[in-house]
BASE-106749 format. One record per residue: x, y, z of N, C-alpha, C in turn; residue in one letter. Coordinates in steps of 0.2 Angstrom, whole numbers, plus 5000, padded with zeros to 4 digits. Layout:
<recs>
XYZXYZXYZA...
</recs>
This chain:
<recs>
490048824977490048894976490148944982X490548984982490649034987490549094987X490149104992489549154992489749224994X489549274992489749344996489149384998X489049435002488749475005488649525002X488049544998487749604995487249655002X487749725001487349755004487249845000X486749855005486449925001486849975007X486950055005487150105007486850115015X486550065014486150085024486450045028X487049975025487349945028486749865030X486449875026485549825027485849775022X485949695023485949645019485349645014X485649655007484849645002485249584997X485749524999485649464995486249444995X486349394990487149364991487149354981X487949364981488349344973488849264975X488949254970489049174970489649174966X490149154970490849154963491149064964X491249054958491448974957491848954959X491848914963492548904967493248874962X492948854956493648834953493948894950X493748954950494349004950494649034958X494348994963494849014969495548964968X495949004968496648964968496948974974X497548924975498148944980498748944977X499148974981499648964978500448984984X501048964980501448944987501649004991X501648984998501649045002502149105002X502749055002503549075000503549134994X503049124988503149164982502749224982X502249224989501749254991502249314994X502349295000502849335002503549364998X503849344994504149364990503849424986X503549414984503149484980502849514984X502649524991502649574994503249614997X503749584998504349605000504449634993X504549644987504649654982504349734981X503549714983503549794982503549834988X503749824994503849874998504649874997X505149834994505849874994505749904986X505249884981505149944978504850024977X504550034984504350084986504750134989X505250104991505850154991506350194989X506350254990506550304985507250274985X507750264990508350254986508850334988X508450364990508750464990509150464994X509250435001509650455008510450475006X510750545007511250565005511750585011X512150585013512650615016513250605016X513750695017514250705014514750685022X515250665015516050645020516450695020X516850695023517450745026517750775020X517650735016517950775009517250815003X516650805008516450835004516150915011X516350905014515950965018516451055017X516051085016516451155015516451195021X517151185023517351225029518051225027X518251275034519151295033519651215032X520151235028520751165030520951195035X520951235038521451275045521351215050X522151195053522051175059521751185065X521451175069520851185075521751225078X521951195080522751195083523251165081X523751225087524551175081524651115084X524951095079525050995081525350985085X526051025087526251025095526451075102X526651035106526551095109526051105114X525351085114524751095117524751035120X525050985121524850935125523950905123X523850915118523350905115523350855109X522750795107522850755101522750815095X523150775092523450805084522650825080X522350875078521950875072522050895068X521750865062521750885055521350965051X520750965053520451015051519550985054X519251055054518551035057517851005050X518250965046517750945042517750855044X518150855049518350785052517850785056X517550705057516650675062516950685066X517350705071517150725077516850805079X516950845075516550915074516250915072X515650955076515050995075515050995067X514550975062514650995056515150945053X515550905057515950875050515550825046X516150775045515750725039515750655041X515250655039514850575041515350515039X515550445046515650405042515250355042X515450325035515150285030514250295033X513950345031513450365030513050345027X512450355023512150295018512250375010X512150335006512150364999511750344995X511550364989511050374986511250284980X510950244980510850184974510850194969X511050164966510950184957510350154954X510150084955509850044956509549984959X509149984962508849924968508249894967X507949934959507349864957507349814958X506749804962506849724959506049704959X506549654952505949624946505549574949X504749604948504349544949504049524943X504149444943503649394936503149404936X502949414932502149444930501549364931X501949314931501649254931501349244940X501949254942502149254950501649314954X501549354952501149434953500349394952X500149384947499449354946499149304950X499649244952499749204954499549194961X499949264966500049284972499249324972X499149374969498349424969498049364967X498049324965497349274965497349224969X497949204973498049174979497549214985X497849274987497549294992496849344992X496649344985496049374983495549314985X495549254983495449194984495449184991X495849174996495949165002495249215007X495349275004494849325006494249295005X493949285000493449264999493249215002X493649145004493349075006493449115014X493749155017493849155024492949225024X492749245021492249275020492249355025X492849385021493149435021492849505015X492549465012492449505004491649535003X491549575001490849595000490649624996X489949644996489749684989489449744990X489449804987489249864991488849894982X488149874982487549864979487349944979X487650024974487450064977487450094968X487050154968487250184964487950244964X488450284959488850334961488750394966X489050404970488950464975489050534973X488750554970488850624966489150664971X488950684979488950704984489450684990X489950724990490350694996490050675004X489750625007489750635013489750565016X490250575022490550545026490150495033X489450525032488950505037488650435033X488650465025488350385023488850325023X489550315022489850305023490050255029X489950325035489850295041489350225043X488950285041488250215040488350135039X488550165034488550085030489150045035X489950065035489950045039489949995045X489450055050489249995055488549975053X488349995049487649925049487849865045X488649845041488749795040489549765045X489349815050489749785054490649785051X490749845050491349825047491749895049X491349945053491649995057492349975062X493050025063493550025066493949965064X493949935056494349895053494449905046X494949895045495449915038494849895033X494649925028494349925026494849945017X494549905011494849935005494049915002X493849984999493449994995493749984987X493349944982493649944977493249944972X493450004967492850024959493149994952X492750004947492849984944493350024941X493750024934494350044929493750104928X493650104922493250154920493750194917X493550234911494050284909493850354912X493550384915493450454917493550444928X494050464930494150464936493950524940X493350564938492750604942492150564943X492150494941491450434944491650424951X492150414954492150404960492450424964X492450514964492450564967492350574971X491650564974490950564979491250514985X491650434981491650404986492250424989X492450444986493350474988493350514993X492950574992493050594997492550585002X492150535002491850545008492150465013X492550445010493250425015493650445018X493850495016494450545019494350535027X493950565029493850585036493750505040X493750465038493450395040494350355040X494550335047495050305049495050245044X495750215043495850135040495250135034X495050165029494850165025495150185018X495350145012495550165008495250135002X495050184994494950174991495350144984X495250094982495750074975495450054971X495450084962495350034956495649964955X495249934953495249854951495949854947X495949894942496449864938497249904942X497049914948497849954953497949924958X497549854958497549814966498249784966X498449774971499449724971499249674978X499549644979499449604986499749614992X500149674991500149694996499549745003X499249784996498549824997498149765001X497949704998497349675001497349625004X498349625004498549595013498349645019X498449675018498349765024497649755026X497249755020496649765023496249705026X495849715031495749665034494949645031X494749705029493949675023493849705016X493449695014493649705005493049715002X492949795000492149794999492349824991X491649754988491949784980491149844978X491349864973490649884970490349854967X489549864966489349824962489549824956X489649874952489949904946490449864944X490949854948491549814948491749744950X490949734953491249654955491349604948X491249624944491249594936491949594935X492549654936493149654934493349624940X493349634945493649594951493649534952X493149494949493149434948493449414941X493749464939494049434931494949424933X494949464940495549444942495749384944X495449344944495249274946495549214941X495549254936495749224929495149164927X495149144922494649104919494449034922X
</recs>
């Protein structure tokens, strides 16, 4: 059985939760990184636009006459080499660049390295009740009394259907570097590759280990 660290709001060890080891999985590295790279090139807008010589609005007038001046021949100033002309081969907007992750592959990979976390003893429990109260010092607290101050840290809560339950803890992150809060049912593997510790709540370490699969 592998064991996790339960702590209270003061950063004070008060016990340990036990998850069965035959829901930690692995899975192949290759397909790991594939769905990571998947959603960081789905994270891109796709938007980058700029216009070519035929599409910039300036004069057709020649700069100068074509002979005569001992000078190279120009066309007009919507041409790349002026001020203002038009880009070559510049980037333009995609139509489409999805790309499709299997849902098998997706579950596969989050419970690979949600798994990983845990046996490397990355994972913790944060044993508190909701923070009605925004502030940043308890926070702090906890923290470094569970030694986990000046490292990437992903808080994570339960689903829940009303999203003013964890208000309190939202923002009493804000001001606190490398800290980020995430619902259970919104975790992806790239989120909890970033982070370098993983504190769940007590509320939610039920759904969090359901991610685990059966």
């Amino acid at each position: 059985m592998a064991t996790l660290k339960k702590y209270d709001l003061t950063g004070k060890e008060t016990g340990q939760v036990s998850v069965d080891d035959k829901l930690l999985k692995s899975a192949n590295s290759q397909m790991i990184k594939d769905y990571i790279v998947a959603i960081r090139k789905n994270a891109r807008q796709w938007s980058a636009n700029t216009k070519g010589r035929s599409e910039i609005n300036a004069t057709k007038k020649k700069p100068h006459a074509q002979k005569g001046l001992g000078r190279a021949r120009q066309g007009n100033f919507s041409a790349p080499q002026y001020k203002g002309g038009g880009i070559v081969f510049g980037p333009k907007p995609k139509k489409n660049m999805h790309t499709r992750i299997n849902q098998k592959e997706r579950k596969a990979a989050v419970t690979s390295i949600i798994s990983d976390k845990i046996k490397s003893g990355n994972v913790y429990v944060l044993d508190c009740d909701a923070i009605e109260t925004p502030k940043t010092k308890l926070i702090a607290n906890f923290l470094a009394g569970s030694k986990l101050e000046k490292k990437r840290v992903l808080f994570v809560g339960e689903t829940g259907n009303e999203t003013i339950s964890h208000t309190g803890l939202i923002k009493s992150l804000r001001n606190i570097p490398k800290t980020e809060f995430m619902r259970s049912v919104n975790l992806n593997g790239y989120d909890l590759s970033l982070a370098a510790e993983v504190v769940i709540l007590g509320s939610a370490f039920d759904e969090f280990v359901a991610l685990l699969g059966k």
